[in-house]
C-alpha positions in Angstrom: 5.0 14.8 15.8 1.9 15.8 13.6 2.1 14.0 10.0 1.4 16.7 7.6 0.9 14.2 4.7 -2.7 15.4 3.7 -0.9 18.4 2.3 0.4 16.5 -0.7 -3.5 15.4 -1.8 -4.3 19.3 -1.2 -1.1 20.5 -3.4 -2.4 18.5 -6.0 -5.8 19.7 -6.1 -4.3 23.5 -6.2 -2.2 22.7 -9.2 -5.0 21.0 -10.6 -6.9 23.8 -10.3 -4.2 26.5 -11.3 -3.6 24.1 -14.9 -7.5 24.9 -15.7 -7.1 28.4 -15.1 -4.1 28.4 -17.4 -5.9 26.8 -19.8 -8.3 29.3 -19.1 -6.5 32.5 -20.0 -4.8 30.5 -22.9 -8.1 29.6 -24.7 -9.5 33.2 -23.9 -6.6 35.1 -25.1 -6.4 33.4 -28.4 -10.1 33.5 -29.3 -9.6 37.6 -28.5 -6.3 37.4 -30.7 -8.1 35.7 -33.8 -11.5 37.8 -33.3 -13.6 35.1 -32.5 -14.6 37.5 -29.4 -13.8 41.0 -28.7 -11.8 41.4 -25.3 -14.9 44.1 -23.9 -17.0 41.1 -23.5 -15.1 39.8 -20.7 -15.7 43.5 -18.5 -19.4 42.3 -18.1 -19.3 39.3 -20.0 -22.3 40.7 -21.7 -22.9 42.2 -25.4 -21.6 38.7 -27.3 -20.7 35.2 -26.2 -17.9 33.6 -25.1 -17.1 30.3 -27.7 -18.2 27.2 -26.2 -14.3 25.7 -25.3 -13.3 28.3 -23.1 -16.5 28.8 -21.8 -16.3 24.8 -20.9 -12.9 25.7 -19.2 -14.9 29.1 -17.4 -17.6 26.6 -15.6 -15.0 23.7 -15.1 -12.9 26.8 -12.9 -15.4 27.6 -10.6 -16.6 24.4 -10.4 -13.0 23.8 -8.9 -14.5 26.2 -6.2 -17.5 24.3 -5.3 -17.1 20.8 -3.6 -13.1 21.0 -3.5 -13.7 23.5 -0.9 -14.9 20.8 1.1 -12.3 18.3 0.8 -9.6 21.4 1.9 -11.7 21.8 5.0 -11.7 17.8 5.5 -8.2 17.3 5.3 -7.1 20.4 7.5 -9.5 19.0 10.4 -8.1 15.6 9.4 -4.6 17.2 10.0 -5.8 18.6 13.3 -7.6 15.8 14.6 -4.6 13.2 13.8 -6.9 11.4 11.5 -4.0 11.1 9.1 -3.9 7.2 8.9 -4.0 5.5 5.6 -7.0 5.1 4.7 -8.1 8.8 5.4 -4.8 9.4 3.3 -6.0 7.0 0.3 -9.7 8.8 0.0 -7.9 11.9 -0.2 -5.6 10.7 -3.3 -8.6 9.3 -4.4 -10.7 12.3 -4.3 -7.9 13.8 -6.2 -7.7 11.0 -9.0 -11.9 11.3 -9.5 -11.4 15.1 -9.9 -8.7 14.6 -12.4 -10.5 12.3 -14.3 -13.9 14.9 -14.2 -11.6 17.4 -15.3 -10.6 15.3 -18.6 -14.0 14.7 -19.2 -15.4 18.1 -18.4 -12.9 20.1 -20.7 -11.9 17.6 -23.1 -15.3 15.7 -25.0 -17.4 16.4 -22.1 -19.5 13.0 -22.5 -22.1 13.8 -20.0 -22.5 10.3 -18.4 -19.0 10.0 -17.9 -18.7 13.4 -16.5 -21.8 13.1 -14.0 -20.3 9.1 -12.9 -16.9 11.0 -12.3 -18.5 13.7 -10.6 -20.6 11.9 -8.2 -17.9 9.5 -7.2 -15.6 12.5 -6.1 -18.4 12.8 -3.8 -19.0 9.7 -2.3 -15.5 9.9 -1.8 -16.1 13.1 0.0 -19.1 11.7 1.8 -16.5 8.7 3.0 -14.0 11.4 4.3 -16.1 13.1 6.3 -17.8 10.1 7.9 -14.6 8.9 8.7 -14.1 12.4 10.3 -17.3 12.1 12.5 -16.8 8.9 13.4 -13.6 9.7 15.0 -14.6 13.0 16.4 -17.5 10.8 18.1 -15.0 8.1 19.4 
């Protein structure tokens, strides 16, 4: 039987990412309600500028686009190779811890040596996963 368990690391990456794009629209739609910006800046997102903690939230989104992409590729071959053992499993929960922490950091204080520490961690964690990966597609 395939084990499937790499889906739970993966669920929890998409939720992390869906509770920063809440966040998102929450910070946005309040800075449009009390004037701070008017809502035709975000058409073009030209003519004005968008205040500094959504705009933290903005970069922190697609950044949520960026390397994570690569982990969701990494643990669906993991899941079709059968590399699905523990410690494939454990880098994958924690890649998600590191990317939960850089999200803290990012969209909270954003301390940037924290931030780049948390940052480069999730990918030598990444690194890990797929040299595990190649290492069994080799064997």
């Amino acid at each position: 039987m395939e084990d499937y368990r790499l889906i739970y690391p993966m669920f929890a990456m998409v939720v992390l990412t869906f509770s920063v794009v809440i966040r998102l629209f929450r910070a946005r739609s309040k800075f449009v309600a009390e004037g701070t910006v008017d809502v035709s800046y975000f058409k073009t997102y030209q003519d004005g500028n968008e205040p500094e903690a959504s705009a933290k939230l903005a970069r922190h989104f697609s950044n949520l686009y960026e390397a994570p992409v690569l982990f969701y590729v990494c643990c669906l071959v993991g899941i079709a190779t059968g590399l699905t053992g523990t410690p494939f499993f454990v880098l994958a929960w924690v890649y998600v811890l590191v990317r939960v922490v850089h999200t803290y950091i990012h969209t909270g204080k954003n301390e940037i040596w924290p931030r780049v520490y948390a940052y480069f961690s999730s990918w030598i964690v990444l690194l890990t996963m797929w040299v595990l990966l190649v290492y069994r597609a080799a064997n």
